[in-house]
KOLSEVEX-609516 format. One record per residue: x, y, z of N, C-alpha, C in turn. Coordinates in steps of 0.1 Angstrom, whole numbers, padded with zeros to 4 digits, always signed. Layout:
XYZXYZXYZ
...
end
This chain:
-0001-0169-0025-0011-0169-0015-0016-0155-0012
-0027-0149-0015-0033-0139-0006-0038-0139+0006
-0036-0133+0012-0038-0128+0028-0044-0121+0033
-0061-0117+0038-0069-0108+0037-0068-0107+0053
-0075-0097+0056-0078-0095+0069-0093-0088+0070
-0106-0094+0075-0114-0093+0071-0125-0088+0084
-0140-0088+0082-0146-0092+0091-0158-0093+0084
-0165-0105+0093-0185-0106+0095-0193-0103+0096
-0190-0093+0104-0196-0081+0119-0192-0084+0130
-0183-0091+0130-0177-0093+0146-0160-0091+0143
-0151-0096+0155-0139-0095+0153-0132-0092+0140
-0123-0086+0140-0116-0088+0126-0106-0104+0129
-0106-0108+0115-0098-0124+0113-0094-0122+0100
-0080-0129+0104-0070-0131+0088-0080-0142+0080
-0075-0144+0063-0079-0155+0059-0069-0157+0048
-0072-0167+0041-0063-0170+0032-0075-0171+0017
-0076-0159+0008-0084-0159-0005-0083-0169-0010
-0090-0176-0016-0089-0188-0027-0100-0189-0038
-0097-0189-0047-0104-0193-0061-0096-0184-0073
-0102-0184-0087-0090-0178-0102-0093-0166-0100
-0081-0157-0102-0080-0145-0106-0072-0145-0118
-0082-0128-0125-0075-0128-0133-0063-0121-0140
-0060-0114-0145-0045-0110-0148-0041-0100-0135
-0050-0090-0138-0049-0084-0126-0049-0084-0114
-0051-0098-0108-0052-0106-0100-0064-0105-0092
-0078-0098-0092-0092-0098-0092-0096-0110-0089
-0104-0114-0081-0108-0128-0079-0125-0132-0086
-0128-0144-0085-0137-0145-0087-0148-0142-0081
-0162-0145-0087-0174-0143-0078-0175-0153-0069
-0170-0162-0068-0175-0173-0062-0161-0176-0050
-0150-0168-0050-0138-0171-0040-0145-0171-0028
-0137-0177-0022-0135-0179-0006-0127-0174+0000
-0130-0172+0014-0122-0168+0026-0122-0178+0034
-0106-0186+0037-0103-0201+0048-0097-0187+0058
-0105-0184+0070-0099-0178+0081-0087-0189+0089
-0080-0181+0094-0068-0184+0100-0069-0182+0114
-0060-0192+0119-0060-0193+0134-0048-0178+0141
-0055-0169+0141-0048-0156+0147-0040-0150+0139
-0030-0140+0138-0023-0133+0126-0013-0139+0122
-0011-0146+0110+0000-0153+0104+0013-0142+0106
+0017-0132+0114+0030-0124+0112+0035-0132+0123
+0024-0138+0134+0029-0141+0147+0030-0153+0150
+0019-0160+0146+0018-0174+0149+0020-0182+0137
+0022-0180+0124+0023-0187+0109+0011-0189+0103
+0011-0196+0092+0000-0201+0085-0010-0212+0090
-0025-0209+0100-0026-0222+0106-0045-0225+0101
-0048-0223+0086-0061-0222+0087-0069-0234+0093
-0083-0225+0096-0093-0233+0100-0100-0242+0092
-0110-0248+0091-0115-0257+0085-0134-0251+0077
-0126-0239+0085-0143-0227+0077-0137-0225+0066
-0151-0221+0057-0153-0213+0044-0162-0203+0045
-0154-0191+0042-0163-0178+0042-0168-0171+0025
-0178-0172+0020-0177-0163+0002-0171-0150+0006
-0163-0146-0001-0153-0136-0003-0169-0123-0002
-0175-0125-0008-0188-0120-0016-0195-0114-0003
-0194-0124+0009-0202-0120+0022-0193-0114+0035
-0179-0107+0033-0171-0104+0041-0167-0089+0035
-0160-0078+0045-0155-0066+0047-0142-0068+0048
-0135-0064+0037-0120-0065+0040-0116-0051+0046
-0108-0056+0051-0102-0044+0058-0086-0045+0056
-0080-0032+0061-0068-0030+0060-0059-0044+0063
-0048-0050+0049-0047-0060+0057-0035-0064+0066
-0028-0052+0071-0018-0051+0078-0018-0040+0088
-0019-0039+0098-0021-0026+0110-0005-0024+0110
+0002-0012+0110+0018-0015+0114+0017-0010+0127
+0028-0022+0134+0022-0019+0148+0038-0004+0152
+0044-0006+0144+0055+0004+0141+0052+0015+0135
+0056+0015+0120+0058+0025+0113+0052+0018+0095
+0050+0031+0089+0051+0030+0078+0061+0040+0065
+0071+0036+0063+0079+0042+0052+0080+0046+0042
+0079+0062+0038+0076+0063+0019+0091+0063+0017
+0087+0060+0002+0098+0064-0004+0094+0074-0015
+0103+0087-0014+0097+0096-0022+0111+0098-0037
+0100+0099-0050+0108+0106-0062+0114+0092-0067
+0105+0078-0067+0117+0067-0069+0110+0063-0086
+0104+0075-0093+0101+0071-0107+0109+0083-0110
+0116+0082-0122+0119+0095-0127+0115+0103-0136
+0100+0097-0143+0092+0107-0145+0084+0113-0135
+0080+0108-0127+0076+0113-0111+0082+0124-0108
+0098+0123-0107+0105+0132-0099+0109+0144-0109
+0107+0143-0119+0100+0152-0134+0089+0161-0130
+0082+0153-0129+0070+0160-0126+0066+0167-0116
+0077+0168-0107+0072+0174-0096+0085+0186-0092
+0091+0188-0104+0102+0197-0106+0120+0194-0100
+0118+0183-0092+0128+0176-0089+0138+0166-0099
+0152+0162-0093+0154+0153-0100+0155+0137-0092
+0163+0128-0098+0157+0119-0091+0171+0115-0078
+0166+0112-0068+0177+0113-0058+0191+0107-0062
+0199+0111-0053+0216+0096-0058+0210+0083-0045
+0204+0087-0032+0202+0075-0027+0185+0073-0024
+0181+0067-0023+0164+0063-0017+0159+0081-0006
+0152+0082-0010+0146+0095-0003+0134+0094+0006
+0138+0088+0020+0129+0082+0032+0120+0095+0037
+0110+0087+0041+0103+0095+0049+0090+0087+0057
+0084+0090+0069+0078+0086+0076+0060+0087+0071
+0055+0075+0075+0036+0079+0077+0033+0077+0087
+0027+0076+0102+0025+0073+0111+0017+0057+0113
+0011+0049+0115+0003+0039+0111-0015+0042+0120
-0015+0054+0123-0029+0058+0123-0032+0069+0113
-0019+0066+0101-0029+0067+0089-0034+0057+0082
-0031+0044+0083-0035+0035+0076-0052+0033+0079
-0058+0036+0064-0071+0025+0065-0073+0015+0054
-0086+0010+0052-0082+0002+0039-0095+0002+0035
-0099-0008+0025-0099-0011+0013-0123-0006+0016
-0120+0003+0009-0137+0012+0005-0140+0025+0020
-0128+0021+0033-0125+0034+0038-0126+0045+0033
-0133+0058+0039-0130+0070+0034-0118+0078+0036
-0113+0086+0024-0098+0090+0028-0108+0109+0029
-0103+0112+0044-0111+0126+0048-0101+0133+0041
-0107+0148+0039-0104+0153+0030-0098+0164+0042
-0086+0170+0042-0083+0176+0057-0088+0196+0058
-0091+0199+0064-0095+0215+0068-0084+0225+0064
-0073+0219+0066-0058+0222+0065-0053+0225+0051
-0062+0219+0040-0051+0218+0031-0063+0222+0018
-0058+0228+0011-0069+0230-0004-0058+0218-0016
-0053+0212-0014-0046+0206-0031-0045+0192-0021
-0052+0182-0023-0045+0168-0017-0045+0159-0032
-0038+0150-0033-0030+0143-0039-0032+0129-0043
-0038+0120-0052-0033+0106-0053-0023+0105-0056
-0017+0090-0052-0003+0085-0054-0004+0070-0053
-0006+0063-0065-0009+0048-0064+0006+0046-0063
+0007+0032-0053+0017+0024-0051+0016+0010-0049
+0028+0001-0052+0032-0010-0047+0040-0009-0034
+0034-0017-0025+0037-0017-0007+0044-0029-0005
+0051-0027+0002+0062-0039+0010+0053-0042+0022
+0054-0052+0024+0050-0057+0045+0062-0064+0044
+0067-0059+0056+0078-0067+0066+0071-0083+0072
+0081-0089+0073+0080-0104+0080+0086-0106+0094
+0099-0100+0093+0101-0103+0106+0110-0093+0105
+0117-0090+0124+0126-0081+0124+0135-0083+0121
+0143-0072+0112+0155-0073+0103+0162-0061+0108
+0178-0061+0102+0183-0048+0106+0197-0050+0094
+0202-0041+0088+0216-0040+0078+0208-0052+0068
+0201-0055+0060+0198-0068+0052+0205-0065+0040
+0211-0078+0035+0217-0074+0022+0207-0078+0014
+0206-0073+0000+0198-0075-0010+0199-0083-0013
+0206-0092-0017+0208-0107-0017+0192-0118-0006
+0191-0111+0005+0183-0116+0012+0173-0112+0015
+0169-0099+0012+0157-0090+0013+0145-0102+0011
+0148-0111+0001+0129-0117+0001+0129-0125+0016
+0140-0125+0019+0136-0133+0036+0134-0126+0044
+0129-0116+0044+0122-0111+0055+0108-0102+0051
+0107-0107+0037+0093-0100+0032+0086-0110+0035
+0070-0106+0040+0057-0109+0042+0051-0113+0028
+0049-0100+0023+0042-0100+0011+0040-0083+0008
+0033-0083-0004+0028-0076-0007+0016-0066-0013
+0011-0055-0012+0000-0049-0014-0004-0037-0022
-0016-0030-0018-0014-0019-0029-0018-0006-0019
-0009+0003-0022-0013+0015-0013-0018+0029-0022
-0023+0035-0014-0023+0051-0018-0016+0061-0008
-0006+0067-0013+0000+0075-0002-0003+0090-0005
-0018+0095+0001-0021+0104-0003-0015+0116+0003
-0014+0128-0003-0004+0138+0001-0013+0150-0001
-0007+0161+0009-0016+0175+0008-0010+0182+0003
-0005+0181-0007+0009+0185-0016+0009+0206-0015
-0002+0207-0009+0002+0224-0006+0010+0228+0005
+0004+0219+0013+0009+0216+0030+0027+0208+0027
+0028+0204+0016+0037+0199+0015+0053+0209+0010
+0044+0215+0003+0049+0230-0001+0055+0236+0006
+0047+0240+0015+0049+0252+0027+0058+0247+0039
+0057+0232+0039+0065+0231+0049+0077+0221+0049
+0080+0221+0037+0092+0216+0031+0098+0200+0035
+0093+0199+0046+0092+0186+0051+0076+0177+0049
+0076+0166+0053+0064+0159+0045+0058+0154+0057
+0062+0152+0073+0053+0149+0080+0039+0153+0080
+0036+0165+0078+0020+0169+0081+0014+0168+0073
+0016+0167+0056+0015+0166+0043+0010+0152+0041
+0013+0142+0046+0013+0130+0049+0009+0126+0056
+0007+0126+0070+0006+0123+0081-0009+0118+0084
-0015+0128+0081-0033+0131+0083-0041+0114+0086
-0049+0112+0096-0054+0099+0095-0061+0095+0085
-0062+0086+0078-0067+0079+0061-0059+0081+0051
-0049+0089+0056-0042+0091+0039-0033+0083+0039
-0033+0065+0046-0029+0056+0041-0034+0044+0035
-0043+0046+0024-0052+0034+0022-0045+0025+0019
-0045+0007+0019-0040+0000+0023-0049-0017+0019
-0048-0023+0006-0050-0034+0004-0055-0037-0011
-0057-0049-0015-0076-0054-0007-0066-0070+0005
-0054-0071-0001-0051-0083+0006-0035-0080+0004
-0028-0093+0011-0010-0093+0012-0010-0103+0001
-0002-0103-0013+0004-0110-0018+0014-0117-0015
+0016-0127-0010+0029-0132-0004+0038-0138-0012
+0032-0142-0030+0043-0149-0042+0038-0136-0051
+0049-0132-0054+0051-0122-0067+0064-0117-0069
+0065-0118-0084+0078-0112-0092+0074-0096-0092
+0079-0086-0082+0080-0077-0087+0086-0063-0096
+0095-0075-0104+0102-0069-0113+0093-0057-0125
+0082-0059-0132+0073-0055-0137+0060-0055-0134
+0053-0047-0129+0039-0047-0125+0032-0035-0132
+0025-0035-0136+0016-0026-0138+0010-0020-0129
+0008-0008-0129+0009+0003-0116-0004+0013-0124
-0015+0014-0118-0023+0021-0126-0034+0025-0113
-0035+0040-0116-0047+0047-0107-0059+0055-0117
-0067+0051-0110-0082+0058-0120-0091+0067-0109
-0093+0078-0115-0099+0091-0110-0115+0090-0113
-0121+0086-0106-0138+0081-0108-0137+0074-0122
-0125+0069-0127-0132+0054-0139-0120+0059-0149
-0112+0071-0148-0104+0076-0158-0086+0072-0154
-0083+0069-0163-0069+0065-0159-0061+0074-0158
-0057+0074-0145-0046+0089-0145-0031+0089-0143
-0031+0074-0136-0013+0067-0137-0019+0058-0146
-0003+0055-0150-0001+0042-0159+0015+0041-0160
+0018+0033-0149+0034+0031-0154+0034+0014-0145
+0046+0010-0146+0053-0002-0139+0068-0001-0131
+0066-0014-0121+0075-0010-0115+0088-0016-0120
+0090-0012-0132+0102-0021-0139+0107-0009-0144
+0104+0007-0142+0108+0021-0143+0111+0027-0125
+0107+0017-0119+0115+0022-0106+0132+0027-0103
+0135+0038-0101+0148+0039-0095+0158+0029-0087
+0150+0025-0075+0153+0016-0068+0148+0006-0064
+0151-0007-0071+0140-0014-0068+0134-0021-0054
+0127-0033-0051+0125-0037-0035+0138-0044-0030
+0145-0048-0036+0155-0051-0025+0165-0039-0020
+0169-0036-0037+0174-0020-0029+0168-0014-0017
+0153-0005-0019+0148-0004-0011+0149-0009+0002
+0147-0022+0004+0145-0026+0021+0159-0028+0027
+0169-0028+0019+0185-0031+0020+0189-0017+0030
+0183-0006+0022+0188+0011+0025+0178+0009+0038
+0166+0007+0034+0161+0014+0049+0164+0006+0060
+0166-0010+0059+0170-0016+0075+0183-0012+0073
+0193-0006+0070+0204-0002+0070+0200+0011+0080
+0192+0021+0080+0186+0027+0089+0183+0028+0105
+0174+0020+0104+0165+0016+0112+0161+0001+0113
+0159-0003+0126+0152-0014+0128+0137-0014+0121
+0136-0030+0109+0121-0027+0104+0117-0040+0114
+0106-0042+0121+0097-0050+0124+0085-0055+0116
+0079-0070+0124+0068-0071+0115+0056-0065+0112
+0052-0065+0101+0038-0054+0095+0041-0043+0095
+0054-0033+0094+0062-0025+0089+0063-0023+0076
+0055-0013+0068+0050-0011+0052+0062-0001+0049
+0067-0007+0033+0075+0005+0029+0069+0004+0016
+0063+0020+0013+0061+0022-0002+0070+0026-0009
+0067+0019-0019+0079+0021-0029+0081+0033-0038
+0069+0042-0038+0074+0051-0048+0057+0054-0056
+0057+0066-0064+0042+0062-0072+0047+0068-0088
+0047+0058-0102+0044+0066-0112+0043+0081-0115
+0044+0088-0125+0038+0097-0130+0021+0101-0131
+0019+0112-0132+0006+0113-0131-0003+0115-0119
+0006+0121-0108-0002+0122-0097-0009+0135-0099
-0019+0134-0089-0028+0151-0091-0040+0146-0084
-0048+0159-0087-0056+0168-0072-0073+0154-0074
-0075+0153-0061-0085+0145-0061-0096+0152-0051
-0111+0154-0055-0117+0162-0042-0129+0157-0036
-0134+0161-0027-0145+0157-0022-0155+0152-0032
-0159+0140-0028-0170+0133-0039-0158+0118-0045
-0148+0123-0051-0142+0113-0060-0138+0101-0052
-0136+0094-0064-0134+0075-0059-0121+0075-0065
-0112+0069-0059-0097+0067-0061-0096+0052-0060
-0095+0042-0074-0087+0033-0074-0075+0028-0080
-0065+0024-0070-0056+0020-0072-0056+0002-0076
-0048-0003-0091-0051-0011-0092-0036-0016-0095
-0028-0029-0088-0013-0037-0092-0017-0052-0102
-0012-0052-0110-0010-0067-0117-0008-0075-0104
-0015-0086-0102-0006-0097-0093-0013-0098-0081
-0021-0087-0079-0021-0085-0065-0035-0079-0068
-0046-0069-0068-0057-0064-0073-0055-0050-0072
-0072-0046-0066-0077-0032-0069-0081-0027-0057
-0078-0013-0051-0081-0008-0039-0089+0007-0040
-0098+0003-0036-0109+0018-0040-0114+0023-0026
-0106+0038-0030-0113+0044-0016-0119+0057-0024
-0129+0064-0015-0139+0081-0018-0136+0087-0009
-0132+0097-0012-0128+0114-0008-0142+0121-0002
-0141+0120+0010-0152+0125+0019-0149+0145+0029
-0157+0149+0032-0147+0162+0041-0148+0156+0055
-0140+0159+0059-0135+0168+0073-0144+0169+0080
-0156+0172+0089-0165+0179+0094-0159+0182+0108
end
């Protein structure tokens, strides 16, 4: 089931996508959006009896975390290669605020602060409900679903201050969708980011260090995760500098394609 969160020109409303996609899970021209009766995190699955063409709606970000959102950093090990590191012994957490999240054809601002900022295509976790200590054994019970992120970084700022709040932090540099995948095998996905049409990742998440259950096992072992609480899992090889002007899409097998443009600052 995909899970959009959309709008008209009025309110934003959940919906539930319907019609073929194809491998990459892309939908058709002709899909629909069945809007939902309020946010399925809170009240469940309760659609209405409308049909909206996918064709005539603004998707938007399709999870607000009313919490937090979670990276996980260095969890490919050509990744953690490439960035002169090696790859951690446990999951290597770190925070995004959730007024970085935007979504899906949002502009990601390009910050005043920083001359090197970063793509980083990922596969995103949404939380379902609150959890705390989950064994991996049970992790898919308290997943939502899933989506596609970019956890864009100002990797000079990142440099300098050896820690990754500010680096990260910046409002937009969480792009976030086109929709929640709520059925998928994420054992192998194809993981691929394109630099205005050029492929510049290409890996799967079947080279992950730690996969999603690990993942969500270590961090509510942590912390309390709540609903709509995003953990990224990690990004491929192949990250690098993206600038004013460029279009950044991030595209997941299963799930689709998220395209955001690199705008400045003013």
């Amino acid at each position: 089931m995909r899970i959009a969160r959309f709008t008209t020109g009025d309110d934003p409303l959940f919906g539930i996508v319907e019609g073929d996609v194809d491998q990459l899970g892309i939908p058709s021209d002709d899909s629909i959006i069945v809007p939902l009766q309020g946010d399925p995190l809170y009240v469940g699955i309760h659609p209405t009896e409308q049909q909206v063409p996918l064709s005539q709606v603004r998707l938007l970000a399709p999870v607000l975390p009313r919490s937090k959102v979670v990276g996980i950093g260095r969890n490919y090990a050509a990744h953690a290669a490439e960035m002169g590191g090696d790859v951690p012994a446990e999951p290597l957490m770190f925070l995004k605020p959730n007024t970085s999240v935007v979504g899906p054809g949002d502009p990601v601002f390009y910050p005043r602060q920083s001359q090197e900022v970063h793509y980083e295509g990922e596969l995103a976790v949404v939380i379902g409900r609150i959890c705390r200590d989950v064994a991996p054994e049970r992790v898919a019970e308290v997943i939502h679903g899933y989506t596609v992120a970019n956890d864009v970084t100002a990797r000079d700022l990142q440099r300098g201050d050896v820690q990754f709040t500010r680096a990260k932090g910046f409002d937009s540099f969480c792009p976030l969708g086109p929709w929640i995948e709520t059925e998928l095998d994420t054992s192998d996905l194809k993981v691929q980011t394109f630099l205005n049409g050029d492929v510049v990742q290409d890996g799967s998440t079947k080279d992950m260090v730690f996969d999603v259950a690990a993942l969500v096992a270590y961090v509510s072992s942590v912390m309390t995760l709540l609903p709509g609480d995003v953990i990224l899992t990690g990004t491929p090889s192949g990250v690098g500098p993206m600038n004013v002007g460029d279009e950044v899409e991030v595209s997941i097998a299963g799930i689709g394609s998220l395209t955001n443009k690199v705008v400045s600052r003013d």
